[in-house]
Each structure stands twice: as C-alpha cells, then as structure tokens.
PAZAPA-419462 format. One record per residue (C-alpha): x, y, z; residue number from 1. Coordinates in steps of 0.05 Angstrom, whole numbers, plus 32768, in hexadecimal, padded with zeros to 4 digits. Each point is the difference from the previous one (the first is absolute). Layout:
N
<atom><u>X</u><v>Y</v><w>Z</w><n>NUM</n></atom>
...
***
This chain:
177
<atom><u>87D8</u><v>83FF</v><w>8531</w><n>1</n></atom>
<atom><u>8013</u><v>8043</v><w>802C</w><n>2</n></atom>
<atom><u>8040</u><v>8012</v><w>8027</w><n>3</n></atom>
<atom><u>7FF7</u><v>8012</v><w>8042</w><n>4</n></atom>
<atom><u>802D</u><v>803B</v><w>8013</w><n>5</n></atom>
<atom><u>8019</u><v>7FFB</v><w>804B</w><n>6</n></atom>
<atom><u>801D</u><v>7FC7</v><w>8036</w><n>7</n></atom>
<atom><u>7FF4</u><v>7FCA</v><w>7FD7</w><n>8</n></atom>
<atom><u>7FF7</u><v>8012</v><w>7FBE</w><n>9</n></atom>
<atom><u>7FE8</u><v>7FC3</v><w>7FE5</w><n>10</n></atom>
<atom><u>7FCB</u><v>7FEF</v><w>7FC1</w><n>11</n></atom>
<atom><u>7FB9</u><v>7FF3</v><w>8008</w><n>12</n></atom>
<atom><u>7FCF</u><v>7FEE</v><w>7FC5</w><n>13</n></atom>
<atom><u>7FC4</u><v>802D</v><w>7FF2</w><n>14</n></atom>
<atom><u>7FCD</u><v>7FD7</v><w>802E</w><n>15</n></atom>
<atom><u>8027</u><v>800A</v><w>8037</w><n>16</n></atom>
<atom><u>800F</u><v>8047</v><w>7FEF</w><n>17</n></atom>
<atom><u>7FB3</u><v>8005</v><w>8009</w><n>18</n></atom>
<atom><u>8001</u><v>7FE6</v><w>8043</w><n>19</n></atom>
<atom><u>802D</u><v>803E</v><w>8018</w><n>20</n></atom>
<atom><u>7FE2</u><v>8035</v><w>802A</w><n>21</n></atom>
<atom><u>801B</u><v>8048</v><w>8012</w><n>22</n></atom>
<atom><u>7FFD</u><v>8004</v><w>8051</w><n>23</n></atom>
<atom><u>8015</u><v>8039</v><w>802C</w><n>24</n></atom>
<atom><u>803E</u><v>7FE4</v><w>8027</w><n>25</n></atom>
<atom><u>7FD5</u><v>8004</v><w>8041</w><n>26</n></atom>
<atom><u>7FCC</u><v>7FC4</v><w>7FEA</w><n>27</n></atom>
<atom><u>803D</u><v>7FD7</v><w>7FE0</w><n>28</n></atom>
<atom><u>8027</u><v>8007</v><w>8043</w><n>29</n></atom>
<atom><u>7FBD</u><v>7FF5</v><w>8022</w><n>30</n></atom>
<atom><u>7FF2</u><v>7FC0</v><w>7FD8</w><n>31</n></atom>
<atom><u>8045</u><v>7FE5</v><w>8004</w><n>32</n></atom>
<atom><u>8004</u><v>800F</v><w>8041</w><n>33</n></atom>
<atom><u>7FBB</u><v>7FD4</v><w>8013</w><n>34</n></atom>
<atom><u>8013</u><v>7FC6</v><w>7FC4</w><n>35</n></atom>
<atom><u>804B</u><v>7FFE</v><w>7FF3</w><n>36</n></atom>
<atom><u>8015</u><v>8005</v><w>7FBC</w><n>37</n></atom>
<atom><u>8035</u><v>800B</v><w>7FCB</w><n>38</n></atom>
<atom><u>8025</u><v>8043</v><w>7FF0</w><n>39</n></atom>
<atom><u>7FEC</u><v>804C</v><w>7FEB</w><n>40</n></atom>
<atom><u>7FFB</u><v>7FF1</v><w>7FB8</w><n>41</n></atom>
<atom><u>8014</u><v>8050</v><w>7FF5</w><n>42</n></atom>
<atom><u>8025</u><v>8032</v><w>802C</w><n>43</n></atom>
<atom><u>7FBE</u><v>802B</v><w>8013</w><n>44</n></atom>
<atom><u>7FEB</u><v>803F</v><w>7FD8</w><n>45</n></atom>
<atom><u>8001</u><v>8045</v><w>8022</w><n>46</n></atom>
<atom><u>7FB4</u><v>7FFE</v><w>8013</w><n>47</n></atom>
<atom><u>8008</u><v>7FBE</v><w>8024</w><n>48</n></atom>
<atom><u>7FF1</u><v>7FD1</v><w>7FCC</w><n>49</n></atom>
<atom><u>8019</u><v>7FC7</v><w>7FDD</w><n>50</n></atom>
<atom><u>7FF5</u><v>7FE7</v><w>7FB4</w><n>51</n></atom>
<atom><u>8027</u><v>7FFA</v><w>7FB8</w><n>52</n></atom>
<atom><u>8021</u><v>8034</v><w>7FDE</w><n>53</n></atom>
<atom><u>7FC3</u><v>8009</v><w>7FD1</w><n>54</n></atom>
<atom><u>7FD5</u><v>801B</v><w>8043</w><n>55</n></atom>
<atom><u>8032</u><v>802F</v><w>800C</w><n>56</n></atom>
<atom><u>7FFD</u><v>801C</v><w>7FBC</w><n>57</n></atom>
<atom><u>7FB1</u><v>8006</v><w>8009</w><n>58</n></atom>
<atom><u>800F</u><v>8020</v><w>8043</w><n>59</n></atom>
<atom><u>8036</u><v>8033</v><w>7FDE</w><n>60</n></atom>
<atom><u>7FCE</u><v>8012</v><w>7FCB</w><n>61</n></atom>
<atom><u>7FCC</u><v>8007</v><w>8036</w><n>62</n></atom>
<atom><u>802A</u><v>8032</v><w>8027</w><n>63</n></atom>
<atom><u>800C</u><v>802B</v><w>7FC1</w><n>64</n></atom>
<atom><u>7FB7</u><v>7FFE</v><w>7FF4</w><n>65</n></atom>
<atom><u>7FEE</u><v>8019</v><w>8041</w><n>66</n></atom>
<atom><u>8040</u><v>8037</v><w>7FFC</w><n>67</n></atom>
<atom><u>7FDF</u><v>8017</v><w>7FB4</w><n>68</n></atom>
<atom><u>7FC3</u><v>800C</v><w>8021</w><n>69</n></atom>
<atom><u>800F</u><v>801F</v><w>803B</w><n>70</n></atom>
<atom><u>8023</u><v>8030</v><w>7FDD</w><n>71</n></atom>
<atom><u>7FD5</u><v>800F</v><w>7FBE</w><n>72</n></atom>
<atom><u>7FC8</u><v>800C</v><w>8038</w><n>73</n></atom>
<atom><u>802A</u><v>8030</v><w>8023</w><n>74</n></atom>
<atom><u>8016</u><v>8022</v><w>7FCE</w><n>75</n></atom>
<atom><u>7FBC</u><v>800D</v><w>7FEA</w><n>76</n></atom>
<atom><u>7FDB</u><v>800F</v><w>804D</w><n>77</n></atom>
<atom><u>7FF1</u><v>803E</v><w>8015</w><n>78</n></atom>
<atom><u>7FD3</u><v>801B</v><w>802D</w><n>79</n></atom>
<atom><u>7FCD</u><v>8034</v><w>7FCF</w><n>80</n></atom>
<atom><u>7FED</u><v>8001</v><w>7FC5</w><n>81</n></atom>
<atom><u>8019</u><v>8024</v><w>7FBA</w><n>82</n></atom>
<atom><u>7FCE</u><v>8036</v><w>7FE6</w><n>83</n></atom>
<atom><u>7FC9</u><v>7FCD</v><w>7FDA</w><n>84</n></atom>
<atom><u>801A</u><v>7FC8</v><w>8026</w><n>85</n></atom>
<atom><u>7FCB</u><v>7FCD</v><w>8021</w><n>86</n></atom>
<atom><u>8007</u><v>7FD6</v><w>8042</w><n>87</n></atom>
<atom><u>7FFF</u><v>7FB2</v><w>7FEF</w><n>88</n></atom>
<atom><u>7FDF</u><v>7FDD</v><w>8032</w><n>89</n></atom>
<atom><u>801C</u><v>7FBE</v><w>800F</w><n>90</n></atom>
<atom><u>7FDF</u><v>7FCB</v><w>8036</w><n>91</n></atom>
<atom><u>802E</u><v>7FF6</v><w>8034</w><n>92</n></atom>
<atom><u>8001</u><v>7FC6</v><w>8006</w><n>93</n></atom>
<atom><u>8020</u><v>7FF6</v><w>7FB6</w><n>94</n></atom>
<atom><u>8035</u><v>8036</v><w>8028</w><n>95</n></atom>
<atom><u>800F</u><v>7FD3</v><w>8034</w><n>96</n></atom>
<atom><u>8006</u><v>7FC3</v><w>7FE4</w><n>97</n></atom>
<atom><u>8033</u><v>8028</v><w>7FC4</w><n>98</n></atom>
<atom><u>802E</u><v>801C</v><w>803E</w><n>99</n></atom>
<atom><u>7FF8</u><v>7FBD</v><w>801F</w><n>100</n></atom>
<atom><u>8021</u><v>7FEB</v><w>7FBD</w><n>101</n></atom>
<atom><u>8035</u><v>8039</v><w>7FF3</w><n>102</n></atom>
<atom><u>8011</u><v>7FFB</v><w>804F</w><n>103</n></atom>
<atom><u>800C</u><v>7FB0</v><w>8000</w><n>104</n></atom>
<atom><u>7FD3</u><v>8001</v><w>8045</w><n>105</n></atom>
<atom><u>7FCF</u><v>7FC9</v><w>7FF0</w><n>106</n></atom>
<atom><u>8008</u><v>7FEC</v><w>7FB6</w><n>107</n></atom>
<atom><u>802A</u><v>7FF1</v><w>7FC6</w><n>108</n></atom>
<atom><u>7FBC</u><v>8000</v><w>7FD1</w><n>109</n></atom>
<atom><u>7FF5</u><v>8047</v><w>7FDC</w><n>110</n></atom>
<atom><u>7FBA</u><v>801D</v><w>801B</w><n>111</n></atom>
<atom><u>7FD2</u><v>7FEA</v><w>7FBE</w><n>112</n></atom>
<atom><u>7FD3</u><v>8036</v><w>7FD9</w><n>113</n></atom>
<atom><u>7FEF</u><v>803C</v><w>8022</w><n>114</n></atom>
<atom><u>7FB5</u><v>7FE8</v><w>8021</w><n>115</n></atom>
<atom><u>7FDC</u><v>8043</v><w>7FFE</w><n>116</n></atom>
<atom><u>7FBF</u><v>7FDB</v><w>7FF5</w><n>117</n></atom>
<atom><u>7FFE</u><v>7FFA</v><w>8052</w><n>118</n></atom>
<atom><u>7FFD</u><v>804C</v><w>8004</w><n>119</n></atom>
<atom><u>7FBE</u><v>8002</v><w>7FD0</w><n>120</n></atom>
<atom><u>7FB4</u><v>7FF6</v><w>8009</w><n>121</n></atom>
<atom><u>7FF6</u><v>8005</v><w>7FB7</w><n>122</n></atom>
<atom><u>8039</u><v>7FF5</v><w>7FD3</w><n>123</n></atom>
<atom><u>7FEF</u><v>8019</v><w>7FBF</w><n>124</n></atom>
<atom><u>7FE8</u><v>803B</v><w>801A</w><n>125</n></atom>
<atom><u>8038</u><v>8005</v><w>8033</w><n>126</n></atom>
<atom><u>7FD5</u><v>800E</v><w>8038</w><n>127</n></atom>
<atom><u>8025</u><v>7FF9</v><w>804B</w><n>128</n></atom>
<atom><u>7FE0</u><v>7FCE</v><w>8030</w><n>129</n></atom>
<atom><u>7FE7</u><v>8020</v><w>803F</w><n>130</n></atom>
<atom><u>802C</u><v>8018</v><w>803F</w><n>131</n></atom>
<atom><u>8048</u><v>7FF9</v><w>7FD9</w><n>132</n></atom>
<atom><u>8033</u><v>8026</v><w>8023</w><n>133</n></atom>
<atom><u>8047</u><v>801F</v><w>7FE0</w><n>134</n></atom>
<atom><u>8035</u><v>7FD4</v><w>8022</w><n>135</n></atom>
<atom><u>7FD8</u><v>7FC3</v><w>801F</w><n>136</n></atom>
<atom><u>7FEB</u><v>7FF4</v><w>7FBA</w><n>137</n></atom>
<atom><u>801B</u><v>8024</v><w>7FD0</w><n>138</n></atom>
<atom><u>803F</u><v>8023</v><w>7FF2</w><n>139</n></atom>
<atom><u>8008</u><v>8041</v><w>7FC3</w><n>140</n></atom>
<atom><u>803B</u><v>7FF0</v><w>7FD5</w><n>141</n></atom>
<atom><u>8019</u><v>8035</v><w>7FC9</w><n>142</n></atom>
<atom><u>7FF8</u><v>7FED</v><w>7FB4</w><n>143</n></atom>
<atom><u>804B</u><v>7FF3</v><w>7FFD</w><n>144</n></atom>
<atom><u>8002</u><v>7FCA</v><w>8035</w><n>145</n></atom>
<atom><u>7FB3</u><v>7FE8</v><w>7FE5</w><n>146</n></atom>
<atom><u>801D</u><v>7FEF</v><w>7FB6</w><n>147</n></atom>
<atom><u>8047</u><v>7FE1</v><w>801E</w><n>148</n></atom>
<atom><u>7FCD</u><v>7FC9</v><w>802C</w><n>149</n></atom>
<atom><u>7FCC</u><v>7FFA</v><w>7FBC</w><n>150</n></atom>
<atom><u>804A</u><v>7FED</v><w>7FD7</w><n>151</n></atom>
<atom><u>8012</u><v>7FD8</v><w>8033</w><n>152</n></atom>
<atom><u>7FC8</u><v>7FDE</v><w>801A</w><n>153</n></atom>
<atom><u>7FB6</u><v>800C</v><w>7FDD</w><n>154</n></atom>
<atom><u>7FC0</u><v>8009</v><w>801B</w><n>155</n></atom>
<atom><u>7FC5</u><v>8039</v><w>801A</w><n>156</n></atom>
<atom><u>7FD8</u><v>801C</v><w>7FF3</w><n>157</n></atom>
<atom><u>8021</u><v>8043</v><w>8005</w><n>158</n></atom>
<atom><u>7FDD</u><v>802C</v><w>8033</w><n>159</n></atom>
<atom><u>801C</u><v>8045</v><w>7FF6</w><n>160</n></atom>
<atom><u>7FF0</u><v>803F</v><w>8021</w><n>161</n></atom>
<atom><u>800F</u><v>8049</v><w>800B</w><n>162</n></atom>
<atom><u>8005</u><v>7FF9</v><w>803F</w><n>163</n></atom>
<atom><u>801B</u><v>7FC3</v><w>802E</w><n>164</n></atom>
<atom><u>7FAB</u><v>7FF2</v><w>800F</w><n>165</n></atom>
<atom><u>7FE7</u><v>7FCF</v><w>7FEB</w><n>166</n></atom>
<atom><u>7FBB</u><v>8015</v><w>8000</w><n>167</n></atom>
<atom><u>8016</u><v>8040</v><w>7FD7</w><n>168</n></atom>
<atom><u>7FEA</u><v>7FFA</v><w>7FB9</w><n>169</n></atom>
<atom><u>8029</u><v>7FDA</v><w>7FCC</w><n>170</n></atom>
<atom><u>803B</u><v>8026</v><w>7FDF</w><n>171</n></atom>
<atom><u>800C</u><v>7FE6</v><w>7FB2</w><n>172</n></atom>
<atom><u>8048</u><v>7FF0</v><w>7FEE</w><n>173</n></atom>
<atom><u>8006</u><v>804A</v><w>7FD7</w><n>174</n></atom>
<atom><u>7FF8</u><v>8020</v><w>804E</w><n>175</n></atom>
<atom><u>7FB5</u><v>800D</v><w>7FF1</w><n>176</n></atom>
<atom><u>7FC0</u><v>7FF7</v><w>802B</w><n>177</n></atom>
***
C-alpha cells in the first residue's frame, strides 16, 4: 500500500491507488462544490493541480526537460547559415505542436517524430507537394537545431536545401547540390 502525503495522510492499497486522478483545483472545487465531499487529499501543486508525490516528480523532470531543450535549441539557433551549411526544412506543424510542448500552452506530451512526409508528393524522391508556402507550412531550421530534434525525437525525411525554398533543389548533407 502507498502513503498519501498531505491533510490526511492516510494508507490506501494499490487498487485504490488506481482509482486516483490528478485534477486541476478548479474541477475538484467545481465537483465538490456541486456533490460535497471529503478533504484536499494534497496541498495543490504550483500549476493548480493536485496528486502524489510521484506526479510531482514526473512534473519536475518534465520541467527540466522542457528547460534542456529550450536551451540546447537556443544555443544552437541562428538566423543564416555557416559557409556549406543547408536549411532543414521542418513542417510546421511538428514546430507548433514542439513549442506547444516546451511552452506548457496546450500539452504535457512531447510533439512525436518530426512528420515531414506531409510536406512531400513523393517521398523517396523528396519531391514537394504543390502550393507549399515557407511559414504556413514549413519552417527552415539550421543543421544544429535539425540533429538536437533527430536525438531527441526521430523522424523525416530530411528535406534540406540551400536556400529556405522548398521547391529549390535538394542540398546533400556534405552542403552539395
């Protein structure tokens, strides 16, 4: 059986450990507020939340994910290239849904692979679909930044160019055309 930490610190056995759910303190005020009920099993976390000490280590290790990240990307950003450098192209939607991550705005689930396939008519050729545009769908990341989200994360196919076109012929790795 598990300790709860907080007002009443009692033991519950594992089945009933299963029936616990994290809740932002809003819905458990709502829900006590509409059905009655016993007391705030834990003091509520920073974000709003309650749960066991064990979510709160996920949620630290979470936080220092997201801090690693941010940083080891911005230490590597930068808006040109290096002589023999090549753009990565990323889809932006991969982009959003990763900042949505790093920022905490709409999830605590890392973004997945990198989903380039969207930006490709033919993939094994790495031929562009039709009517892509730079920012709507696609974003140019430097190498750098491109091999910190493969480490992290997986995925492609890598669509690389000179330039941040995407219709622009393929650059190879070694900065060649």
């Amino acid at each position: 059986s598990s300790t709860l930490a907080g007002s009443i610190g009692g033991r519950i056995s594992a089945s009933q450990e299963a029936q616990v759910k994290t809740v932002p303190l809003s819905v458990y005020e709502y829900i006590q507020g509409i059905y009655g009920g016993g007391p705030l099993i834990v003091p509520p976390f920073s974000d709003g939340g309650v749960g066991c000490s064990e979510c709160l280590a996920d949620q630290e290790r979470l936080a220092e994910r997201r801090r690693s990240e941010r940083e080891a990307v911005s230490k590597h950003d930068r808006q040109a290239l290096q002589p023999g450098e090549y753009w990565c192209l990323v889809d932006t939607r991969w982009i959003d849904r990763w900042k949505d991550f790093i920022q905490q705005e709409t999830t605590d689930e890392p973004p997945g692979p990198i989903t380039n396939a969207n930006l490709l008519a033919d993939v094994a050729a790495g031929v562009p679909r039709k009517n892509l545009s730079r920012g709507r769908d696609y974003r140019g990341i430097v190498p750098g930044v491109w091999q910190l989200f493969m480490d992290a994360y997986g995925g492609g196919p890598p669509v690389f160019r000179k330039s941040l076109d995407i219709y622009d012929p393929p650059a190879r790795p070694d900065g060649s055309l």
